[in-house]
N, C-alpha and C positions, 0 to 999 in steps of 0.2 A: 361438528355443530358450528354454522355458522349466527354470527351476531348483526345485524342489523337495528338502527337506531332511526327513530320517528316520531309521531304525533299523534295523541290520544283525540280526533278529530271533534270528542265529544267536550273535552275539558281543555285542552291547549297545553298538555304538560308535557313535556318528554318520556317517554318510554322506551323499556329495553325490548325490541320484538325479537323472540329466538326462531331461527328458521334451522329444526332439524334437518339433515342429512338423509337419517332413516325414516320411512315412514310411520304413523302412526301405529297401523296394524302389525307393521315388523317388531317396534318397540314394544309394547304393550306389554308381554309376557313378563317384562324382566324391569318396569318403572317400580318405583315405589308406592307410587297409586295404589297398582295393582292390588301389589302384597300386602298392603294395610287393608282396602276391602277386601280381601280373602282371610285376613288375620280376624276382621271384625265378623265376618260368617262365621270361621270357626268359631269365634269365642261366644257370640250369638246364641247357642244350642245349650250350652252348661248354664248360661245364663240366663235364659229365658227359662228352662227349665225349675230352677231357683227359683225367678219368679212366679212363677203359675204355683209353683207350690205352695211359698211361702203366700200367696194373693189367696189361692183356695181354703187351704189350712184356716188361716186370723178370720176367713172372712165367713167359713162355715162353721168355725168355733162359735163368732162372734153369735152368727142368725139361731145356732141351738141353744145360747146361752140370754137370750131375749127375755126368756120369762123371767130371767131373771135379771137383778141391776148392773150383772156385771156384763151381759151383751153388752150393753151400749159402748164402754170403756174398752173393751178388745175389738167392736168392729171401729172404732176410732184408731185404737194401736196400728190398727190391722193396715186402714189407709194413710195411716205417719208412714210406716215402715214401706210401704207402695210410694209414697213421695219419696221417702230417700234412695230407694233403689231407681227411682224416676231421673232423679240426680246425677247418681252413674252414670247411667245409660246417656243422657246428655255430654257430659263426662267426656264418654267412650267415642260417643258420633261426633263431638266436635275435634280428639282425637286420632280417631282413623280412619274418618271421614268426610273430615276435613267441614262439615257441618257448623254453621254457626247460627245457634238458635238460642234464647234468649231462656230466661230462667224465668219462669209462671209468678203469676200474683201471689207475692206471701200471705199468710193467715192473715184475714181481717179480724182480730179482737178486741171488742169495744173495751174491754173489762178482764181483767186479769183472774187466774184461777185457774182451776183445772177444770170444772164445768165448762168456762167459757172457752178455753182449749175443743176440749171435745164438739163443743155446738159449730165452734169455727171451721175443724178438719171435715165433721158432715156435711157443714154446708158448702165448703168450696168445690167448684168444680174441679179443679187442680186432681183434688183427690180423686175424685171418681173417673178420671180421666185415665189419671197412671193405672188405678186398679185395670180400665178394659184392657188395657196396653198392655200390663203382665198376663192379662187371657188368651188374646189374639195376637202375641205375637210368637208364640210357643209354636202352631201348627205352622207359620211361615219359617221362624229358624229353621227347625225340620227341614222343611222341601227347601230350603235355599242352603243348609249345609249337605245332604244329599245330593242334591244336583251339582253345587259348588265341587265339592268333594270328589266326584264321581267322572266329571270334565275332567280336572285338575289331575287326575292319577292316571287316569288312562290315558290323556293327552302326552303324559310325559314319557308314560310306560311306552306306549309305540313310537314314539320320537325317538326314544334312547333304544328302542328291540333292536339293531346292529350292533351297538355294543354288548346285550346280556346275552344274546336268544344261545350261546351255546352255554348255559347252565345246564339248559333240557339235556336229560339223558341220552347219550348215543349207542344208536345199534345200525349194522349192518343191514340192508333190506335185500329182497329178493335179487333185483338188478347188480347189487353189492354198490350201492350206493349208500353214502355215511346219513343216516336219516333221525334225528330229532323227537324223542317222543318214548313212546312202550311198543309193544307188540298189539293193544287193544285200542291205545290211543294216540292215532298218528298228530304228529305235529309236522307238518308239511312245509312250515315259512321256510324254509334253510335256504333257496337258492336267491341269488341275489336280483331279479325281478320281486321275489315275494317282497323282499326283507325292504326293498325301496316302497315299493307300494305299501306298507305297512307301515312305515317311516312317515314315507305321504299324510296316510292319514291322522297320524300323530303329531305334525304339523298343524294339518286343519284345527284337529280338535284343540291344541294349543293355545292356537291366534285366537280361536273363537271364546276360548274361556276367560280371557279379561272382561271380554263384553258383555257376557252373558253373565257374571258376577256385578259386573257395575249396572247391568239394568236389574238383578234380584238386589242391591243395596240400594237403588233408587227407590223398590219400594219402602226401605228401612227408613232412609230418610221421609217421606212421607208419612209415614209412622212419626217419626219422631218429634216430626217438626207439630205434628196436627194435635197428638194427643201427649205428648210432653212440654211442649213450648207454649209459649201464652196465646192466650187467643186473641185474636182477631180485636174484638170490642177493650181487653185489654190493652194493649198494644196502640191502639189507637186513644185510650184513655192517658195513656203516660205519653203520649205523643202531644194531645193538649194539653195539657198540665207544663211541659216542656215550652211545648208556645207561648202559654201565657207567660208563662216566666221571661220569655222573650220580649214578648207586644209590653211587659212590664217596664220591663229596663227598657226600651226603647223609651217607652212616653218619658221615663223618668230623664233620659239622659235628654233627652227634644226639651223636657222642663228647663234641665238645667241649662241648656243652650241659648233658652230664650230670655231667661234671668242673669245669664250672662251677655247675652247682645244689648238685652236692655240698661243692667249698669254700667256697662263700659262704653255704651254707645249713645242712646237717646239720652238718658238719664243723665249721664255725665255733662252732655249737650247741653240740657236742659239746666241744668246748675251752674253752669258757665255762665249761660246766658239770662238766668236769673241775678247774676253779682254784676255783668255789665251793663244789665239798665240799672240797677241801682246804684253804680256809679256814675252812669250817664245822668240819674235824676239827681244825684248831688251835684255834677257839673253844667246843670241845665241853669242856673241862676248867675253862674261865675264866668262861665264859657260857653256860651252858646252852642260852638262851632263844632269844641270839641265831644259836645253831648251829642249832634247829629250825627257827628262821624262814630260816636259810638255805637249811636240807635242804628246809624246803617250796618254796622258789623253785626249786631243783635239781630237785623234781621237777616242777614247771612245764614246767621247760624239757623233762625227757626227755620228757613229753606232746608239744609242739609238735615236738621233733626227730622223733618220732617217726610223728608227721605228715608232717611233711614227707619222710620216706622213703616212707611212703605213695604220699601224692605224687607222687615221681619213680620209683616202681614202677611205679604205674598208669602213668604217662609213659611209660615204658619197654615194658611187654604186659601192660595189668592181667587179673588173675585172672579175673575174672567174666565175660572174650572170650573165653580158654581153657575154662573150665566148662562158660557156657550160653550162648555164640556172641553174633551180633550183637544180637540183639533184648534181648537184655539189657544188656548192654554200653552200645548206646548208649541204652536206655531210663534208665541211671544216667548219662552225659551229658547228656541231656537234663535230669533233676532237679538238676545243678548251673548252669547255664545262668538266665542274669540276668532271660531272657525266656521265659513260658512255651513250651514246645515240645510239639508232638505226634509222634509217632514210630509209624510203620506199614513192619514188615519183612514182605516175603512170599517168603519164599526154600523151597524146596522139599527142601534141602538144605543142609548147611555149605559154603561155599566149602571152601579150602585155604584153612589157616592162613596163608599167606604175603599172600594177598587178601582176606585175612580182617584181616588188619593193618591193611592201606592203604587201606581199607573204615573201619576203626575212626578209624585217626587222622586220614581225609579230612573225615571227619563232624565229628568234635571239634574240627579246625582251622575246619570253616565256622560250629563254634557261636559258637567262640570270637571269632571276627572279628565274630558277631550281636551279642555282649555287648559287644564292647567300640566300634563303631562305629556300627552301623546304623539308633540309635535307636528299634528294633520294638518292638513290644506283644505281637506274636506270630510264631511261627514252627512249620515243620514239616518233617519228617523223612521222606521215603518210601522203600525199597528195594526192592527184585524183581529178576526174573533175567527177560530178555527172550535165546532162544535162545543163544547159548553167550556173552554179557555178564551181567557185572553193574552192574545201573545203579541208579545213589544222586541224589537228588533233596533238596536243603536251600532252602528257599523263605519270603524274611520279607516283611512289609510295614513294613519301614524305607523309608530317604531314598535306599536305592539311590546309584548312580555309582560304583559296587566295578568295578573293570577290572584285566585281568592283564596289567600295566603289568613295567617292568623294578624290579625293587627291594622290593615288595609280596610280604606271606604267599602270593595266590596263584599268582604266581607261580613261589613253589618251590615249591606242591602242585599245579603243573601240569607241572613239571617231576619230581615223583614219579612222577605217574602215568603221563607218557609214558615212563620206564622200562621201564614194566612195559606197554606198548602201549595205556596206558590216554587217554582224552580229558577233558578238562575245558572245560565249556562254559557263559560265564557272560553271561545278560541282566540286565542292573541300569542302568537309564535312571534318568535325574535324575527325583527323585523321587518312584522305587522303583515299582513291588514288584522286588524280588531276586530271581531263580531261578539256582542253582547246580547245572549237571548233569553228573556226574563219569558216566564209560563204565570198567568194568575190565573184564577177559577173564574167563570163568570157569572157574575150576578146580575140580573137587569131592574134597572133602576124602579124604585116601589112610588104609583105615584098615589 
């Protein structure tokens, strides 16, 4: 096995790439892959069978005992005990099949009790999901340990027939040739053209039974993922909630940023420059000269305070993105920028303002990491709209090795963007070129 080292072209990180020797279909037979989906077939059958009983058993207990108060309470047991075995099975697939599926929405319980128990397990879908799962997965165990089973034994049995085939009883035949078998039931493989050819095909059937077990587990995971794992609107519910928690701490820490530019910048300005006219106006009767010269430093300063609210405006939604949109916007980012930039927007339309933000301050955050790190000469800026995305493109030729590491600017502009379902995708190998490829959704601007 040889080892070769490269580039993950999607993300810019190093990777180990293994370039086997043997080929895939040669190996196969003898990975561990293998034998964990052939382990979880076999074990499939005892198990599903468990289920379908244990699922039929609670759950026709539960419907004959309706009329009376206790249906209710056992066909609830019935689908607790279908979520726990649902469990397992998760368990099992993320186990030996290497499956990684996510654990379903717990019981929503307004209200405590056993009542409220029971109302939560009927109404989840969760439950009624595993229950189908212990029905209909019994007839596929079956035909997938059968089949599994039946490859798997035979393919080995005629591989290895040169080594057993003289168990078979020997007799003498007519020619007095030593022959294999009984008198009623000849067994004929003995010469060594049979015994290759039957080897042959113990081969075939060999190599072909990894694949033909990995496409009967493919439909297990299908199973597993559809009617164990969470759904879909689940899944996507704890994905915003995630978000918000994000777009949260974002605003919060943008607040905190601006009540910190502001006390230690303007504000501070501004307090300075409140004590030197006031000194100026006590020296405006005593010293003429020296009150101008102080009124002229005072107004120094409100020049620069007044900068710096600039400044933290543009920081905040500068005018010029509201006006006359990106292409302006960030064509005045780019002329403050350390390193020349070229900037090319092809948008057909305004976004929304809301992606028209995270558009602006994505760009300005990658300029700013060019300027202050990446040691270029040059850099560029592309944007366009590729069917319902907006896609932003910042590309230098600095020293590269920029990763979205934990702790790191891009890190929280890739956590912006996934807010908003956007992607951030960064190749920067040691040294460079840079490409930074941000994905946002598009929206077009509401007028």
């Amino acid at each position: 096995m040889a080892t070769d080292y490269g580039y993950d072209s999607g993300l810019g990180f190093p990777e180990t790439v293994r370039r086997h020797r043997v080929p895939a279909g040669l190996r196969a037979p003898f990975e561990g892959r293998t034998w964990r989906e052939f382990g979880y077939v076999l074990l499939s059958l005892p198990i599903s069978v468990l289920m379908f009983t244990y699922a039929v058993t609670m759950i026709s207990l539960g419907a004959g005992l309706l009329v009376t108060f206790l249906g209710i309470p056992v066909f609830a047991a019935g689908l607790a005990g279908c979520r726990g075995l649902g469990a397992l099975e998760r368990a099992r697939a993320r186990g030996l099949l290497g499956l990684e599926v996510g654990d379903p929405e717990p019981l929503r319980m307004r209200k405590s009790g056993f009542m409220a128990w029971i109302g939560a397990v009927l109404k989840s879908g969760t439950s009624w999901r595993t229950l189908l799962y212990s029905v209909l997965h019994l007839p596929w165990a079956l035909f997938s340990f059968v089949v599994s089973v039946n490859f798997w034994v035979y393919g080995w049995a005629l591989l290895t027939y040169p080594l057993w085939f003289w168990v078979f009883p020997a007799y003498v035949g007519q020619d007095g040739l030593q022959l294999y078998g009984d008198q009623t039931h000849h067994i004929y493989l003995d010469n060594p053209f049979e015994i290759g050819v039957t080897a042959l095909v113990g081969l075939l059937f060999t190599l072909a039974t990894p694949w033909i077990v990995r496409a009967l587990t493919t439909v297990d995971r299908v199973m597993v993922h559809g009617l164990l794992g969470p759904t879909r609107l689940s899944a996507r519910v704890v994905e915003l909630e995630s978000d918000r928690g994000v777009v949260v701490d974002t605003a919060a820490a943008d607040l905190r940023r601006i009540e910190r530019d502001l006390h230690d910048g303007a504000q501070a300005r501004l307090v300075a420059l409140a004590m030197d006219l006031g000194l100026a106006k006590e020296k405006l009767t005593e010293d003429p000269a020296a009150a101008a010269r102080m009124v002229d430093e005072a107004h120094g300063e409100v020049k620069t305070a007044l900068q710096e609210l600039r400044d933290l405006a543009r920081g905040i939604h500068p005018a010029v993105l509201t006006d006359r949109g990106l292409d302006a916007a960030l064509s005045a980012v780019a002329s403050r920028c350390t390193v020349p930039v070229q900037v090319e927007v092809d948008l057909p339309a305004r976004p929304a303002p809301a992606i028209e933000g995270i558009a602006y301050f994505t760009v300005s955050e990658l300029l700013q990491n060019i300027s202050k790190h990446s040691r270029a000469t040059f850099a560029a800026v592309d944007v366009w709209r590729v069917e319902n995305r907006l896609m932003l493109q910042v590309v230098d030729n600095g020293v590269g090795g920029a990763e979205v590491s934990s702790g790191t600017g891009l890190t929280g502009l890739a956590e912006r963007l996934d807010a908003v379902d956007g992607i951030l995708v960064v190749d920067s190998p040691a040294g460079g070129p840079t490409r930074v490829t941000a994905e946002l959704p598009w929206r077009s601007e509401r007028v």
